[in-house]
C-alpha positions as CSV (number, residue, x, y, z in Angstrom):
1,X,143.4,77.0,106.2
2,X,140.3,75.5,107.9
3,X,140.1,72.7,104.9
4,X,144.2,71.5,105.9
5,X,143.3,71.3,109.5
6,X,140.4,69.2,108.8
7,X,142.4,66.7,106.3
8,X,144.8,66.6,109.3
9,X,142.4,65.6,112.1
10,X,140.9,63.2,110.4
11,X,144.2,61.9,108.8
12,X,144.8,61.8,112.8
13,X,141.7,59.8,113.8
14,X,142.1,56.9,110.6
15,X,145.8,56.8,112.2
16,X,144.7,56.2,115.6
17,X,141.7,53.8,114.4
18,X,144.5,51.6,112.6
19,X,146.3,51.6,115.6
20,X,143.5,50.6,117.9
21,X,143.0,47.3,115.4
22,X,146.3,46.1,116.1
23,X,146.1,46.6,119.6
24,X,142.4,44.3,119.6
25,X,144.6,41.7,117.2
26,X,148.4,41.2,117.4
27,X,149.9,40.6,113.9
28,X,152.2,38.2,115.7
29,X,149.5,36.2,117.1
30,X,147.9,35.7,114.0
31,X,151.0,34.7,112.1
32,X,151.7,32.3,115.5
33,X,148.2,30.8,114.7
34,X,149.5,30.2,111.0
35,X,145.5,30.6,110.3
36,X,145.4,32.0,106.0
37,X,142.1,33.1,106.4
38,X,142.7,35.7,109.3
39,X,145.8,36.9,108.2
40,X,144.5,37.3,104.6
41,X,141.4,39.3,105.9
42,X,144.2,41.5,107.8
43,X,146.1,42.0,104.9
44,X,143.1,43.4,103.2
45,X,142.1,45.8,106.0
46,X,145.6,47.1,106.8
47,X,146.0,47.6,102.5
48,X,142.2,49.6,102.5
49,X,143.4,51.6,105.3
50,X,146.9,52.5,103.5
51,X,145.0,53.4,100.2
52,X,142.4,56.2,102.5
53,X,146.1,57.3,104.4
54,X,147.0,57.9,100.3
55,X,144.0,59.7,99.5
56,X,144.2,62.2,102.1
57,X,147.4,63.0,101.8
58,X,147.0,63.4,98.1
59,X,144.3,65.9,99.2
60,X,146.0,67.7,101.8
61,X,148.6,68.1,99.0
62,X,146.2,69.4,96.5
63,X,144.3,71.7,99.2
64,X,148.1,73.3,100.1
65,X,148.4,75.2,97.1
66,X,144.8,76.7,97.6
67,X,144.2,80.7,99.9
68,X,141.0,80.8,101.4
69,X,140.2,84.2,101.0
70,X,137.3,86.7,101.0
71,X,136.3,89.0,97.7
72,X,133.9,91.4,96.7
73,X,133.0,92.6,93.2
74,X,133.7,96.4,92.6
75,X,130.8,98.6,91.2
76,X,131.1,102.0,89.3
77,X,129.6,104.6,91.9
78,X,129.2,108.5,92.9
79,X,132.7,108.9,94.5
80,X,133.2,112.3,96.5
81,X,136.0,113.6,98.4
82,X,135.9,115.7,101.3
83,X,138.3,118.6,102.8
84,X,138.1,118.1,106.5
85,X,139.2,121.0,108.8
86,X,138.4,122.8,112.3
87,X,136.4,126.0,113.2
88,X,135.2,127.8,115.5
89,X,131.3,128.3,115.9
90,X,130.7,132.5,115.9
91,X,127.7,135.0,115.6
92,X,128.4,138.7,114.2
93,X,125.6,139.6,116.7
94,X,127.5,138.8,120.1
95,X,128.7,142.0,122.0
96,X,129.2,143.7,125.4
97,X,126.9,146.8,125.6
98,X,128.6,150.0,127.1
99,X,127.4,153.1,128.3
100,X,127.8,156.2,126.1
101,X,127.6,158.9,129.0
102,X,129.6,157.9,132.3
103,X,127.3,158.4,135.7
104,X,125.1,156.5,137.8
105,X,123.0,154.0,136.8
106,X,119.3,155.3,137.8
107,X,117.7,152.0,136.4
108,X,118.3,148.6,135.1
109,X,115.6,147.0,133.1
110,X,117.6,143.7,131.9
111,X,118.3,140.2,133.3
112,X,120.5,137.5,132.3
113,X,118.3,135.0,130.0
114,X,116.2,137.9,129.0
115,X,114.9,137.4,125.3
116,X,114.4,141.7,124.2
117,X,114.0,143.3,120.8
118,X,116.2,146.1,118.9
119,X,115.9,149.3,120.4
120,X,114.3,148.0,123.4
121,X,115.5,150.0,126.4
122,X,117.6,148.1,128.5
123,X,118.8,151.3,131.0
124,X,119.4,154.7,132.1
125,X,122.2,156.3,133.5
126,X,122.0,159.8,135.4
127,X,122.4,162.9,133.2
128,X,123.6,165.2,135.3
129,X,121.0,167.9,134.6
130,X,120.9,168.2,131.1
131,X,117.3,166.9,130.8
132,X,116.9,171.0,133.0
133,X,118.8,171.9,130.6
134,X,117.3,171.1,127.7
135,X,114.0,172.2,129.0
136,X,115.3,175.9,129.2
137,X,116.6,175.8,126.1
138,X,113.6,174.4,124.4
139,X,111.7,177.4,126.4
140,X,114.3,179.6,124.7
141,X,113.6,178.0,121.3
142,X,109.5,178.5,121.9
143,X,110.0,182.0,122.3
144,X,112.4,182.7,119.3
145,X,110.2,180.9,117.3
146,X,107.0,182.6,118.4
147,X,109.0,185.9,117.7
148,X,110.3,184.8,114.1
149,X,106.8,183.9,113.1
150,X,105.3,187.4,114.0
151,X,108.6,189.2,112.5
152,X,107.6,186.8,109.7
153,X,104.0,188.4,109.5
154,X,105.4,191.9,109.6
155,X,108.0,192.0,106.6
156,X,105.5,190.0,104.4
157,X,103.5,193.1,105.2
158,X,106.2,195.4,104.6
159,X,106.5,196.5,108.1
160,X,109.8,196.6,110.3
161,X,113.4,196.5,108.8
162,X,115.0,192.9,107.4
163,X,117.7,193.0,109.7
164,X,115.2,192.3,112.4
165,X,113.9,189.8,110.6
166,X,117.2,187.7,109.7
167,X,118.2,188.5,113.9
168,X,115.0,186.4,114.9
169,X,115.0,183.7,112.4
170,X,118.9,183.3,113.1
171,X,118.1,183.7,116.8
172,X,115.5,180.4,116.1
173,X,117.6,178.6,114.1
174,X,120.3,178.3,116.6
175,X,118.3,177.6,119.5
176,X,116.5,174.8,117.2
177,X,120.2,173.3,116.7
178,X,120.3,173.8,120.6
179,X,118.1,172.0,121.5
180,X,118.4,169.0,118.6
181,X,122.5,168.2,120.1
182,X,121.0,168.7,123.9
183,X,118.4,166.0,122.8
184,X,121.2,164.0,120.8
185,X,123.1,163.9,124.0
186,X,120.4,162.9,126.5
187,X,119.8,160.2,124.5
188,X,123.6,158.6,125.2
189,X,122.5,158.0,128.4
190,X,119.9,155.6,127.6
191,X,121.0,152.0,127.1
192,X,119.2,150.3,124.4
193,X,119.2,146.8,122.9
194,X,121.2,147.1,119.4
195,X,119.2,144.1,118.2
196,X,117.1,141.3,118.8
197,X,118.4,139.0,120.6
198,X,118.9,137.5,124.7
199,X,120.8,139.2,127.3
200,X,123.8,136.4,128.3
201,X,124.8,137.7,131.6
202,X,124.8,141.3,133.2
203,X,127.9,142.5,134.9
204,X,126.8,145.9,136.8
205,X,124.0,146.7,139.3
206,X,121.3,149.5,139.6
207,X,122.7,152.4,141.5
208,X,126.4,151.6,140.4
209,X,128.9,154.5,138.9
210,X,129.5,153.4,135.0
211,X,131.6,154.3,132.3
212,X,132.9,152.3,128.9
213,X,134.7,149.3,130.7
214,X,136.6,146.1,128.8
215,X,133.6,144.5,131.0
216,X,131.1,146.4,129.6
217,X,127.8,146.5,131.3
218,X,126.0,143.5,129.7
219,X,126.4,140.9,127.2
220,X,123.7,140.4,124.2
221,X,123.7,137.5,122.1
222,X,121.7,136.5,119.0
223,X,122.0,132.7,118.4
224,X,120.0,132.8,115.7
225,X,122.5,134.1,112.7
226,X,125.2,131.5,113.3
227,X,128.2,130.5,111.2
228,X,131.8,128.4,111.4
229,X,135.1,130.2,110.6
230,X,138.0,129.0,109.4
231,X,141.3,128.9,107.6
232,X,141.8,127.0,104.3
233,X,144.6,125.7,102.6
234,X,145.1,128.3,99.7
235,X,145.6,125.1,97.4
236,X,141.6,125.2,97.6
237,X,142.1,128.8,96.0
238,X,138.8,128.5,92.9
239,X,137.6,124.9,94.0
240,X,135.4,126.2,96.9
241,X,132.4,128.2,95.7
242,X,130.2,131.0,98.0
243,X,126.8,128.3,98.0
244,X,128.9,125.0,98.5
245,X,127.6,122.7,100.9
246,X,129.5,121.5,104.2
247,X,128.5,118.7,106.9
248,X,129.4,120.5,110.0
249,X,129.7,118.5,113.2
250,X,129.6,119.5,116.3
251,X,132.0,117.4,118.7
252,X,130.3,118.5,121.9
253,X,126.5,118.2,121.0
254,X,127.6,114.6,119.1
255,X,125.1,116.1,116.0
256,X,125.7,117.0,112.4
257,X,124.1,120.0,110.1
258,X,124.5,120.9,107.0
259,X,126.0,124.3,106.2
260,X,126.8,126.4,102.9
261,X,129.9,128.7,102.1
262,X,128.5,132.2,102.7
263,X,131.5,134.4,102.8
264,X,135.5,133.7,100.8
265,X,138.2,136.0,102.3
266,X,140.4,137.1,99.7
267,X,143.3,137.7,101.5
268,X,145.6,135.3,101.7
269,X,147.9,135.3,105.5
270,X,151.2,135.2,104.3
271,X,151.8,133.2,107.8
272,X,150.4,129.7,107.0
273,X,149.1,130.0,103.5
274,X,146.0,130.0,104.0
275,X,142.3,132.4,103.8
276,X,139.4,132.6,105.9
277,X,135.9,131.2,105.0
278,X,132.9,131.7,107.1
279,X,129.8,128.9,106.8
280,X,126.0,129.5,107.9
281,X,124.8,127.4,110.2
282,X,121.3,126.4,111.1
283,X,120.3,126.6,114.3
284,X,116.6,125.3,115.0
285,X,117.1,123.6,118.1
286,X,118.9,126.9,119.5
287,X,121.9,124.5,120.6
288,X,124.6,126.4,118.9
289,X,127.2,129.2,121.1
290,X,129.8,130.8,120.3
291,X,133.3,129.3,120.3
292,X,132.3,125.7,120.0
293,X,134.5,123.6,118.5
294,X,133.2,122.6,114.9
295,X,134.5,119.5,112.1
296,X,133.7,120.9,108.4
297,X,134.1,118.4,106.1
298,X,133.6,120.2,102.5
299,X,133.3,118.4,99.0
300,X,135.6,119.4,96.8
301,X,135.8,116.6,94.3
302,X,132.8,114.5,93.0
303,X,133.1,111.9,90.3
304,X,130.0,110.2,88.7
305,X,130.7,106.0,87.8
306,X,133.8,106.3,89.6
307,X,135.4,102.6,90.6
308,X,136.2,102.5,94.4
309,X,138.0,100.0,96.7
310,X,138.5,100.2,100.5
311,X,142.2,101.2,101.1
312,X,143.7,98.8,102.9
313,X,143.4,96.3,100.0
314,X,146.2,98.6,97.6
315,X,149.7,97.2,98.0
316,X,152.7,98.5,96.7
317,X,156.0,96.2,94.9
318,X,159.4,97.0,95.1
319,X,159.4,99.8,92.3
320,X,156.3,101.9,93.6
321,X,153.4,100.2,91.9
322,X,150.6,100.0,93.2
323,X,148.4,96.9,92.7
324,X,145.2,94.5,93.8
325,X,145.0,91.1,93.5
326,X,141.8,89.8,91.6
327,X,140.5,86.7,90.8
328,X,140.0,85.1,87.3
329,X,139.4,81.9,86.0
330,X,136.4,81.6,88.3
331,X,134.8,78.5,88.6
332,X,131.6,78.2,92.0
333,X,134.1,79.4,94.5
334,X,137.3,78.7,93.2
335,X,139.7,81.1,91.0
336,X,143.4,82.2,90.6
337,X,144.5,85.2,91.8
338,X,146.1,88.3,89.4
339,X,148.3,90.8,89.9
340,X,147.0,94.1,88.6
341,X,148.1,97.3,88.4
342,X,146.0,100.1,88.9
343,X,146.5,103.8,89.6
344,X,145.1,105.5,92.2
345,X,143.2,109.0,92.5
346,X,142.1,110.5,95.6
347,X,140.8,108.8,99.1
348,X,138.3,109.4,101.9
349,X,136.3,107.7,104.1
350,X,138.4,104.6,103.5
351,X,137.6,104.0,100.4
352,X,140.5,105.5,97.4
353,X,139.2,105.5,93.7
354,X,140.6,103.8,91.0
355,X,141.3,105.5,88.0
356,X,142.6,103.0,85.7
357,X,142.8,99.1,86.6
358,X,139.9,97.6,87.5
359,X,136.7,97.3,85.6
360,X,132.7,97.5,86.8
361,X,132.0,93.8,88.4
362,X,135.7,93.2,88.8
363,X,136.2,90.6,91.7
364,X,138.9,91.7,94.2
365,X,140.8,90.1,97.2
366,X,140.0,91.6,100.7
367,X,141.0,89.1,103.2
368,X,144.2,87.4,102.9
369,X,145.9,89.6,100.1
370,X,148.8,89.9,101.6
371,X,149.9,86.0,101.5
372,X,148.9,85.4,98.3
373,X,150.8,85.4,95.0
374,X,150.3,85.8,91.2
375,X,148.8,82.9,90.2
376,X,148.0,81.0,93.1
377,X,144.3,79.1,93.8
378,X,141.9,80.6,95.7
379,X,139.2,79.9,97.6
380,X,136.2,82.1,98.7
């Protein structure tokens, strides 16, 4: 196209020249002036200007049946194909902590952005008495067991009857159980940290009546044991792998990391056909939460020396085919294009592999395919 518009523009100026020369020299005049000589030497120019007009339009003719065009020469390379889906960014380790014994809540030893360890105690709620309690009882259990021990001595000795003896070991062994469920439930009223991790917001204040709520009384997260859930297709059903690694990008942080399969459901919801997968994710900058919104693109097709072109150069004729134009005959920067048709395997990333059709080195219209035609002259 640019090669025509310069044959006309010049074809324009030679045109214009010719008629600026008559303009300096009437042919009238000179044929008026009956002088040979001139109108010989006019003859002559207008016949040398008439033979260029013929030369460029014989050009412009050649140059009409030519497509400028641009090309590239396919190579045989890794191809892979990804399965791109949404999740949801989760951590097992995210709960609200309730109380186990409803009463008062006699202290509060957490804060929101506190960083604590498992078992570290967070609270205490009132326990109406029962510590009293348990300290009579384990009085109790001291004295049955100081009385089982000397029964003890005596029937090893012979002395006293058995019956006494089973009445104070029995009488010891109770209280012992006494005092082990007293104890067991004493300890439901302190609040402890069921692992490592920070204390995300608290919800209840020292001195405040509590009880298992839907609130709960705080929330404790650990960001460090991340992972992405989602649904899959159950097409995918043996082509994913527990191990297989996943780019996972993360729309609101702008970043990508690289996860691995760590969990296949295998149950497959009857609803939309598909199971659940959960991916680890890495979290070293500590930039992860729950409930982000996460892009999982997982291979699940790899070929090695595969041949590749970008998409948007496969057309398709009247009766489905799909085909490329290439170029053959190539000689510098000229060639004729070829139809040729190729059949197609999977796409992604805008490129779709070839799997019959095209060679390694093959040269291949980009630009302009779509007004060209078998056979025609290109150039590139």
């Amino acid at each position: 196209m640019k090669s025509k518009i310069f044959i006309i523009t010049s074809l324009s100026i030679l045109l214009f020249s010719c008629a600026g020369k008559e303009s300096n020299l009437s042919i009238d005049k000179l044929i008026e002036s009956k002088n040979l000589t001139e109108l010989k030497t006019k003859r002559e120019a207008i016949q040398a200007d008439l033979k260029k007009i013929d030369e460029a339009l014989a050009t412009l003719e050649k140059k009409s049946d030519e497509a400028l065009v641009e090309t590239i020469a396919v190579k045989d390379t890794v191809f892979t194909h990804y399965l791109e889906i949404q999740g949801n960014v989760d951590t097992k380790e995210n709960i609200l902590i309730q109380p186990e014994f409803s009463g008062a809540l006699v202290s509060l030893n957490a804060i929101a952005g506190q960083r604590v360890s498992k078992g570290q105690v967070l609270g205490r709620v009132d326990d109406g008495g029962m510590g009293q309690q348990l300290a009579q009882i384990q009085t109790q259990y001291e004295l049955a067991k100081t009385t089982f021990e000397r029964q003890k001595r005596l029937w090893d000795q012979k002395i006293g009857s058995e019956i006494q003896y089973l009445q104070a070991q029995t009488q010891m062994t109770s209280l012992q159980k006494s005092v082990a469920q007293m104890k067991a439930q004493i300890g439901k009223t302190i609040i402890k940290a069921p692992f490592s991790g920070v204390i995300d917001e608290v919800f209840v204040e020292r001195g405040q009546v509590v009880a298992p709520s839907q609130q709960g009384l705080m929330r404790i997260v650990n960001l460090s044991n991340m992972y992405v859930s989602t649904s899959v297709p159950e097409t995918y059903i043996g082509k994913l792998k527990v191990g297989s690694e996943v780019d996972v990008f993360l729309t609101s942080l702008g970043k990508t990391y690289k996860g691995k399969v760590r969990q296949i459901g295998s149950f497959v919801n009857p609803n939309n056909r598909s199971f659940g997968i959960e991916v680890s994710l890495p979290n070293p900058e500590n930039l992860l939460r729950p409930n982000q919104v996460a892009k999982l693109k997982i291979i699940d097709y790899t070929a090695k020396n595969a041949i590749v072109v970008p998409t948007n150069v496969i057309q398709e004729d009247a009766t489905g085919n799909k085909f490329v134009f290439t170029v053959t005959n190539v000689s510098g920067k000229i060639g004729t294009a070829k139809k040729v048709l190729v059949n197609i395997g999977k796409s992604s990333d805008n490129v779709t592999e070839i799997t019959s059709g095209l060679a390694a080195n093959d040269i291949i219209v980009t630009e302009g395919a779509s007004t060209i035609s078998e056979g025609m002259k290109l150039t590139f």
